[in-house]
C-alpha positions in Angstrom: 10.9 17.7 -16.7 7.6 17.2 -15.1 8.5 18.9 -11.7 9.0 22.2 -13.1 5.7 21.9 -15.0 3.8 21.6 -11.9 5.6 24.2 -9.9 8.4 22.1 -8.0 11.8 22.6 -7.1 13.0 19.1 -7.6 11.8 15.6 -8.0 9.1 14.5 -5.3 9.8 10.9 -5.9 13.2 9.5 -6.4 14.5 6.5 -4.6 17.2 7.6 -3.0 17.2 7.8 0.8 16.6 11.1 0.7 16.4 12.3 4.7 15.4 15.9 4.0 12.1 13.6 2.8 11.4 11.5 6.1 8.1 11.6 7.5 7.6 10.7 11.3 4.9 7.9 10.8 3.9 6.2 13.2 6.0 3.0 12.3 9.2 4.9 11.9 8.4 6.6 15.1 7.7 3.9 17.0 11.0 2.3 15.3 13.2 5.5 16.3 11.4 5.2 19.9 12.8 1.4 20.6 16.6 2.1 19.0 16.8 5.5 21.3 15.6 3.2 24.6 17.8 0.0 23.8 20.6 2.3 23.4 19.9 4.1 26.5 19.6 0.9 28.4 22.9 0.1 26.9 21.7 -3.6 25.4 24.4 -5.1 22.9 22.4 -5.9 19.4 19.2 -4.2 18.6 17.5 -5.3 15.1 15.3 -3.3 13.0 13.8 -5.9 10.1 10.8 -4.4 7.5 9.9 -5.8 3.7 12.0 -4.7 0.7 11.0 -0.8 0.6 10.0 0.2 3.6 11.9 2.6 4.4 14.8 0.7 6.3 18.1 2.5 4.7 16.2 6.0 5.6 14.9 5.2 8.7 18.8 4.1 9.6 19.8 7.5 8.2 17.7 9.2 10.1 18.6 7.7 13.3 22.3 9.0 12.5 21.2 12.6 11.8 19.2 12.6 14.8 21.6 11.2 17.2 23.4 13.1 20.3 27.0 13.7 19.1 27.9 14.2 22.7 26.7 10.5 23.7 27.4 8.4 20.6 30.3 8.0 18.4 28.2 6.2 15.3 29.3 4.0 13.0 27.7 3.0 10.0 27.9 0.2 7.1 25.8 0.4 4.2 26.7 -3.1 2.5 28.0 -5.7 5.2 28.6 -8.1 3.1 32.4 -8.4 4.0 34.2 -11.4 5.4 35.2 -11.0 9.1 38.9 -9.6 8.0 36.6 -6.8 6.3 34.2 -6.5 8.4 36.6 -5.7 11.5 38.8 -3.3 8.8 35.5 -1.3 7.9 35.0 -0.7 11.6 38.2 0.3 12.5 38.4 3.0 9.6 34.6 4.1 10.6 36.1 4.4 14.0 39.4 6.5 12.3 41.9 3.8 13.3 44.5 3.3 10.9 45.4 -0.3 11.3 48.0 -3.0 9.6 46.4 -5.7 9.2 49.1 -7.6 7.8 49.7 -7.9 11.7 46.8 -10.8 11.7 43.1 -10.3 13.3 44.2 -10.1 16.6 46.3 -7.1 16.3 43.2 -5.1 15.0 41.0 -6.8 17.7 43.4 -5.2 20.4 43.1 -1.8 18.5 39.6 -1.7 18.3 39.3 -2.8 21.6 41.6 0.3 22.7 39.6 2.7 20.9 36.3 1.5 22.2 37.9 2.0 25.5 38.9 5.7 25.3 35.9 6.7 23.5 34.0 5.3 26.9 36.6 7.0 29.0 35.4 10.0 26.9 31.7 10.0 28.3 30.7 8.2 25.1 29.4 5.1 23.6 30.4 3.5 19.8 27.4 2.7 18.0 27.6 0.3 15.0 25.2 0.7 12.8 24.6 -2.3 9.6 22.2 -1.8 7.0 21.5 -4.8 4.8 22.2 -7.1 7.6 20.9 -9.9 5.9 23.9 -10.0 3.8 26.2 -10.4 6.1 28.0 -14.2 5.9 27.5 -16.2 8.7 31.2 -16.3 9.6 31.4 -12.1 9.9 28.2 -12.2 12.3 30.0 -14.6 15.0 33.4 -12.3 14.5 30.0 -8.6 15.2 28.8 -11.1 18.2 32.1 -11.8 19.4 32.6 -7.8 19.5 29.6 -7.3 21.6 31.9 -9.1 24.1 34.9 -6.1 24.4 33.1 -4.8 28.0 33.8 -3.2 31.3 32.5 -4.7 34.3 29.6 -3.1 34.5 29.0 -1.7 30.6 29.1 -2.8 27.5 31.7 -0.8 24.9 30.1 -1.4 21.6 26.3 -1.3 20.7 25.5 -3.0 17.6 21.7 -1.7 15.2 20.8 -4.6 12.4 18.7 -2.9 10.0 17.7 -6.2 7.6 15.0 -8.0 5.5 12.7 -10.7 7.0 15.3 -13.3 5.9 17.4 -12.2 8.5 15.6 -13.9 10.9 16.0 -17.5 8.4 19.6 -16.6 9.2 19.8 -16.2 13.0 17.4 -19.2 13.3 20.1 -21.3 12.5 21.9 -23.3 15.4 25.2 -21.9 15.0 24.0 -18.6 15.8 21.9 -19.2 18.5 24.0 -17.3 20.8 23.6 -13.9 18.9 20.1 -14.8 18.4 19.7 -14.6 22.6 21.6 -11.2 22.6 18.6 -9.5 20.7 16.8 -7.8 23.7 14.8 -5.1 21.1 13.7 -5.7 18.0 11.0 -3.7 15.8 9.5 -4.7 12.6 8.7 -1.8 10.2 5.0 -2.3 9.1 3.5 -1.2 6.0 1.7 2.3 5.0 -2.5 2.3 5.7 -4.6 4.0 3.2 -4.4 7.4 5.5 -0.8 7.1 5.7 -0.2 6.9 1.5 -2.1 9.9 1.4 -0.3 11.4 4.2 2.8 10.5 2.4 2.4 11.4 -1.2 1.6 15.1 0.3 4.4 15.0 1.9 6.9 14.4 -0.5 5.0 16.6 -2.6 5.2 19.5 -0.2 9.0 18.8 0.4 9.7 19.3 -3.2 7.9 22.7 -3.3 4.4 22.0 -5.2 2.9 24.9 -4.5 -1.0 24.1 -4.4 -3.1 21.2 -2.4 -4.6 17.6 -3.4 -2.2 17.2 -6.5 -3.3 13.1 -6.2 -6.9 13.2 -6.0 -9.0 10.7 -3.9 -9.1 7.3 -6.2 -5.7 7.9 -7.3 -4.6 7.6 -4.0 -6.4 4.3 -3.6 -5.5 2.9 -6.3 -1.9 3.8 -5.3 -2.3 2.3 -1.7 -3.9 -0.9 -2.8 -1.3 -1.6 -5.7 2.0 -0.6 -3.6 0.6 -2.5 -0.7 1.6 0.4 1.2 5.3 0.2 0.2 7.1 3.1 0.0 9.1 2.6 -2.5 6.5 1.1 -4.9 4.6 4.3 -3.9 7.6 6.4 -5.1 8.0 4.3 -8.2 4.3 4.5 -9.0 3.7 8.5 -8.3 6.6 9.5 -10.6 5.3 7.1 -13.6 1.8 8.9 -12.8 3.1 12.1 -12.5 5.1 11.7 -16.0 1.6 10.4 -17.9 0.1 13.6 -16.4 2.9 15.8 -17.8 2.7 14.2 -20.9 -0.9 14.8 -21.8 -0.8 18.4 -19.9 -2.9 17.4 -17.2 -2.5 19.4 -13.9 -4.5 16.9 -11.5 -3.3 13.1 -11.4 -6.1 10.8 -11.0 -6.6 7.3 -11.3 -6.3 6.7 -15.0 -2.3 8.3 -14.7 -1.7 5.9 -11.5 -3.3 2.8 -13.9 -1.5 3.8 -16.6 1.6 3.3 -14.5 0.8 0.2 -12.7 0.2 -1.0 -16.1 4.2 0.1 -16.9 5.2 -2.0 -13.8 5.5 -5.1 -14.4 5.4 -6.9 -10.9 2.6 -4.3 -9.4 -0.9 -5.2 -9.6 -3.8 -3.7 -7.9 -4.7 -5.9 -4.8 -8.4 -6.0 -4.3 -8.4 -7.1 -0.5 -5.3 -4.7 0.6 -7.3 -3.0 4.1 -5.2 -0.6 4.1 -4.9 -0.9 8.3 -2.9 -2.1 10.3 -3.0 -5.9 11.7 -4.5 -5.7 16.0 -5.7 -8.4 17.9 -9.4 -7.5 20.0 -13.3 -6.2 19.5 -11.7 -5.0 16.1 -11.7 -8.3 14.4 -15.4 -9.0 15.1 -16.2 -8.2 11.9 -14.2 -9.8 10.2 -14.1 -12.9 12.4 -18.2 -12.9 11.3 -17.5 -12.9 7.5 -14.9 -15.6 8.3 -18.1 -17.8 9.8 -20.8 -16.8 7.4 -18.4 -17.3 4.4 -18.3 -21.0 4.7 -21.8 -21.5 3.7 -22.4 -18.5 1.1 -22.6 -19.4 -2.3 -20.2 -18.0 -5.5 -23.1 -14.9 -6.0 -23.8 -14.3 -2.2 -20.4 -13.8 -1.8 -20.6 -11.2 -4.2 -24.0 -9.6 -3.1 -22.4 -9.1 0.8 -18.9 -7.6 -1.2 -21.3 -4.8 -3.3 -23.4 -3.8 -0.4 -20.7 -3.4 1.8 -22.7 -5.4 4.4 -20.8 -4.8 8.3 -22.0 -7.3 11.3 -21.1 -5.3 14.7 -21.3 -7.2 17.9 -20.6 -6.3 21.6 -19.4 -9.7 22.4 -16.8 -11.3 20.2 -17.2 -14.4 21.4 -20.9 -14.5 21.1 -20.3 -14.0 17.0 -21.4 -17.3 15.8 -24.7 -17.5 17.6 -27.1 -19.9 15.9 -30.0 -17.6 16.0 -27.8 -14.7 13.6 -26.6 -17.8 11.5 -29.7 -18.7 11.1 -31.3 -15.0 9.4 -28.4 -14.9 7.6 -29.1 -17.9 5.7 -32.4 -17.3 5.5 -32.4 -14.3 3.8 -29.6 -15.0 0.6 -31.3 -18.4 0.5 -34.4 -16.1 -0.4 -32.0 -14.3 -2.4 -30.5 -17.1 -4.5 -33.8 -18.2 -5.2 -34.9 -14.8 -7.0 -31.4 -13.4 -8.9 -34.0 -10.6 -10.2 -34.4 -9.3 -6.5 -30.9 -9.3 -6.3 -30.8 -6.4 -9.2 -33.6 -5.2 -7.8 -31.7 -4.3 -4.3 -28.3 -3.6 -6.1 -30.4 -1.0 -7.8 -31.8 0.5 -4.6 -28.4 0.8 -3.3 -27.1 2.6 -6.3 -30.2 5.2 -5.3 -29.4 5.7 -1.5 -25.9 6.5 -2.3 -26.8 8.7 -5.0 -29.1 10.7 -2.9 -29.5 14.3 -3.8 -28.4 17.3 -1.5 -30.9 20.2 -0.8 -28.7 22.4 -1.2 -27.5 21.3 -4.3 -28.7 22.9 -7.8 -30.4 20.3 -10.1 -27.4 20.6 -12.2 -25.4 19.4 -9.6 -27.7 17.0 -7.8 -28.2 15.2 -11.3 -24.6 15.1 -11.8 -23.8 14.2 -8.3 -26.2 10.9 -9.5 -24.7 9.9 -12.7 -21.5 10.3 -11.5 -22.7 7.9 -8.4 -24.2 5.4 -11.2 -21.0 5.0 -13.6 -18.9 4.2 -10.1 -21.3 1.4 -9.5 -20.7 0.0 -12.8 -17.0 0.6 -12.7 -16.4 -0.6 -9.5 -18.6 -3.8 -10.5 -17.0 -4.4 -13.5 -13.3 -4.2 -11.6 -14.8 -6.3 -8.6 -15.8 -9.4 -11.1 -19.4 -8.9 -9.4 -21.5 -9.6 -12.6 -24.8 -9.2 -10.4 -23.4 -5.6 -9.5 -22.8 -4.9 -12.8 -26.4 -6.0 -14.1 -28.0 -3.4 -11.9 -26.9 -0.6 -13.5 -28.8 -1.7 -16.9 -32.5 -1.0 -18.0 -34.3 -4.2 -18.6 -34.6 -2.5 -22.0 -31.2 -1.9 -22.7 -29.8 -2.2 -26.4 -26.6 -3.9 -27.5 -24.9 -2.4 -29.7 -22.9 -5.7 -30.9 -25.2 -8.6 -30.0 -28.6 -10.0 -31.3 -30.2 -10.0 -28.1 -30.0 -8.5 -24.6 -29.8 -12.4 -23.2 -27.1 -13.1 -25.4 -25.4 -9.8 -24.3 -25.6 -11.0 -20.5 -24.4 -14.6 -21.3 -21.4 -12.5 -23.4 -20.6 -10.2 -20.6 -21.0 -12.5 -17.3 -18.6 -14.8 -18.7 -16.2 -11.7 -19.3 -16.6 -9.9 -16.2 -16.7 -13.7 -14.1 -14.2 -15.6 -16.0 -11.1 -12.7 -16.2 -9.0 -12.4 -12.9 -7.5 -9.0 -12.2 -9.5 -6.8 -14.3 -8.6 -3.1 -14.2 -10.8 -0.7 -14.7 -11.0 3.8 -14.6 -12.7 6.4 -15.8 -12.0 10.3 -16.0 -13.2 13.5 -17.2 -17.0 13.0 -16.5 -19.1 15.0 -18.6 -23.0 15.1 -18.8 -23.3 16.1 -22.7 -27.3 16.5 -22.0 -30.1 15.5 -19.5 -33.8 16.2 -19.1 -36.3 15.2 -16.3 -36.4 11.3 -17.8 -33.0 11.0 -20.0 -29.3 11.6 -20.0 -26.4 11.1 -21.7 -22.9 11.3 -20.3 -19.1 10.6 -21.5 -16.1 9.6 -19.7 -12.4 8.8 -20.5 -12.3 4.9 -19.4 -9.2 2.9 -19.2 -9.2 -0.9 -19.2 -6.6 -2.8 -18.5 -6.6 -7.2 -17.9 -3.2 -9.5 -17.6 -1.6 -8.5 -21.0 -4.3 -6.5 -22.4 -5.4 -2.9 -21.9 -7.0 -0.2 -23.8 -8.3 3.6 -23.5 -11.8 4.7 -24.9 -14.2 7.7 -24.7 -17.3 6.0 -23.1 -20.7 7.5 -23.8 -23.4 5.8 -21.9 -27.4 6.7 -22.1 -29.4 6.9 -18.8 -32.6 6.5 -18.5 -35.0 7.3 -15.2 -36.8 4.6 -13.9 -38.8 6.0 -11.0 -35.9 7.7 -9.6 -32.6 5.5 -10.5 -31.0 6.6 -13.0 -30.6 3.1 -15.5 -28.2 2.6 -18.9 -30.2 1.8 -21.7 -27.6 2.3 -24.6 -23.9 2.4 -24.6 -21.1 3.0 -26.9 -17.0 3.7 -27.6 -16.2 6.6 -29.1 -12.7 6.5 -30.1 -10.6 2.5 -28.8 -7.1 3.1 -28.1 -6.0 -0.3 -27.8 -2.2 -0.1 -25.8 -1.7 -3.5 -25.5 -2.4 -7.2 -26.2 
């Protein structure tokens, strides 16, 4: 198995609630933080809600490995979905009552009710702890409310933790359960994992299972891994052992983001989500950016759109209110009106941006500055080509570049403009970047590309020719080595 070939003691990855695994982010934290002060304040119902695989059954796990024994008699139901009979049964055997319940409901009420009683005259309190909550039947969660209501004068005897889906919420909206609905004083929703946190995690888990080195996942795996889980946990696990099992099987030691594609291809409701931040949502001076975009968007055309996406363009005010002055509107729209009206300047400024990101190093040998280059050029071109930003795309090619398929370089642009324009959720990587020869005015370099779009995808060794124009480095020939197609 894959662990042992990458120096592991076990399986980084499973899905199984494994505690030994937990990480203390800083939604679980935070989560952890409101349980441990409802329960001091001794409130009735605390709820915990988060999206399918966020880390709700572990986070609940955790809470009963971390809590004081000497305080809190716990206990805990995975599945409540039980009728009220079943529900009260499962409690009383959690609580080590042995009960006949042939002697009707109120029989085991009055038990219950007993116990709760002398664990409190013990110095403790019972704490009853459902995961799955949104299960439960509508009829067992007036029997849990109507629990909440065994109490001393001045304290309440049983403290009830819903850990549940978002649904739960659909269910306690409804009118018959209003009164439960009231008797929530906390409540926490579990957010998501930002791009620094998937990191964070994956390296975790990784650690936890023994992998002895550093950076297993490199940089664009990660990201590709964070925008397609949508920083889910779960999806994260699912995705990092697919990767991690392509990687073994081709006796690779680093997984990059052809291994992470090749498994978000194997997964059939995963996708790459281009606009997935990767931060979490905050009200404030934060959102003037984005609030700007919001207001300039409405009057950008299809190929502004996509000349503000490539350059990565970021509007910073002071004053959020003051965001939708006339006088900025007004330069905006000036200047990708001048744009629109000369698509060749467009390239022309793609192209410069390619060069001032590409910049090289003084301490850098020209070896490795004219790597650093190429290696800065086919990202443009990748990332174009996965963005559906044609104009992007374009820049990268010498107005002399050859087709190798085609009649003529317009008819190759009128080919591959519909291609890259008219296909949604394109897919694209590349790997093991090799400069196979370079002198002062041309290159040539190869790369392992994968390809993947709705049903299709492929795998190729890419060989692209460079050619310097006046310091940016421009393809002038290209060509597939070896098509592996996977799919159709």
């Amino acid at each position: 198995m894959y662990f042992e070939f990458f120096g592991m003691r076990e399986l980084p990855f499973t899905l199984t609630p494994n505690t030994d695994f937990f990480l203390d982010l800083d939604g679980h934290h935070q989560a952890l933080e409101v349980i441990q002060l409802a329960l001091e304040c001794g409130e009735g119902f605390i709820m915990i809600t988060g999206e399918v695989g966020t880390g709700k059954t572990l986070l609940c796990r955790r809470l009963l490995n971390i809590i004081d024994d000497e305080k809190y008699m716990t206990a805990y139901i995975p599945n409540p979905f039980l009728n009220p009979d079943s529900l009260l049964l499962a409690l009383a055997e959690e609580m080590g009552l042995d009960v006949a319940f042939a002697k009707g409901r109120h029989h085991v009420l009055g038990e219950i009710n007993k116990k709760l009683i002398e664990v409190k005259d013990g110095g403790k309190q019972v704490v009853f702890l459902l995961d799955e909550a949104q299960a439960m039947p509508e009829e067992s969660i007036e029997v849990l409310r109507l629990l909440t209501n065994l109490e001393t004068e001045t304290e309440k005897l049983l403290q009830v933790v819903l850990f549940g889906q978002p649904e739960i919420n659909d269910l306690l909206s409804k009118e018959s359960l209003r009164q439960l609905r009231q008797r929530i004083t906390f409540s926490y929703v579990l957010p998501t994992l930002t791009l620094d946190e998937v990191g964070s995690y994956i390296n975790h888990r990784l650690n936890k299972s023994g992998f002895p080195g550093v950076n297993l996942f490199n940089s664009k795996a990660i990201q590709d891994l964070a925008r397609a889980s949508a920083g889910i946990p779960r999806v994260i696990n699912i995705l990092c052992h697919k990767a991690l099992l392509v990687a073994y099987g081709r006796g690779d030691t680093k997984v990059t983001n052809i291994h992470v594609q090749r498994a978000i291809m194997d997964t059939e409701y995963v996708r790459i989500e281009k606009n997935f931040s990767g931060e979490k949502k905050s009200t404030g001076s934060g959102w003037a950016g984005v609030i700007i975009a919001a207001a300039v968007a409405s009057f950008l055309t299809f190929l502004a759109v996509y000349l503000l996406d490539t350059l990565e363009i970021a509007l910073v005010v002071e004053n959020p209110e003051a965001i939708i002055e006339e006088e900025l509107a007004e330069v905006i729209v000036e200047e990708i009106e001048e744009t629109l009206q000369e698509p060749a300047k467009v390239v022309a400024t793609f192209q410069e941006s390619v060069t001032a990101t590409s910049t090289p190093t003084e301490d850098a040998s020209p070896e490795e500055n004219i790597e650093a280059v190429l290696n800065a050029a086919v990202s443009t071109w990748v990332n174009a080509w996965s963005d559906g930003n044609f104009m992007g795309y374009l820049s990268v090619y010498h107005e002399n570049f050859i087709p190798s398929n085609l009649d003529s370089y317009d008819s190759w642009v009128n080919q591959r403009k519909a291609q890259i324009e008219g296909v949604q959720g394109i897919s694209i990587g590349f790997d093991r970047f090799e400069i196979i020869e370079t002198s002062s005015e041309n290159a040539t370099v190869r790369f392992w590309q994968s390809y993947a779009r709705n049903s299709y995808s492929d795998e190729t060794w890419k060989e692209l020719q460079f050619q310097n124009n006046n310091g940016t480095w421009l393809i002038t020939s290209e060509r597939n080595l070896q098509l592996n197609r996977l799919s159709n």
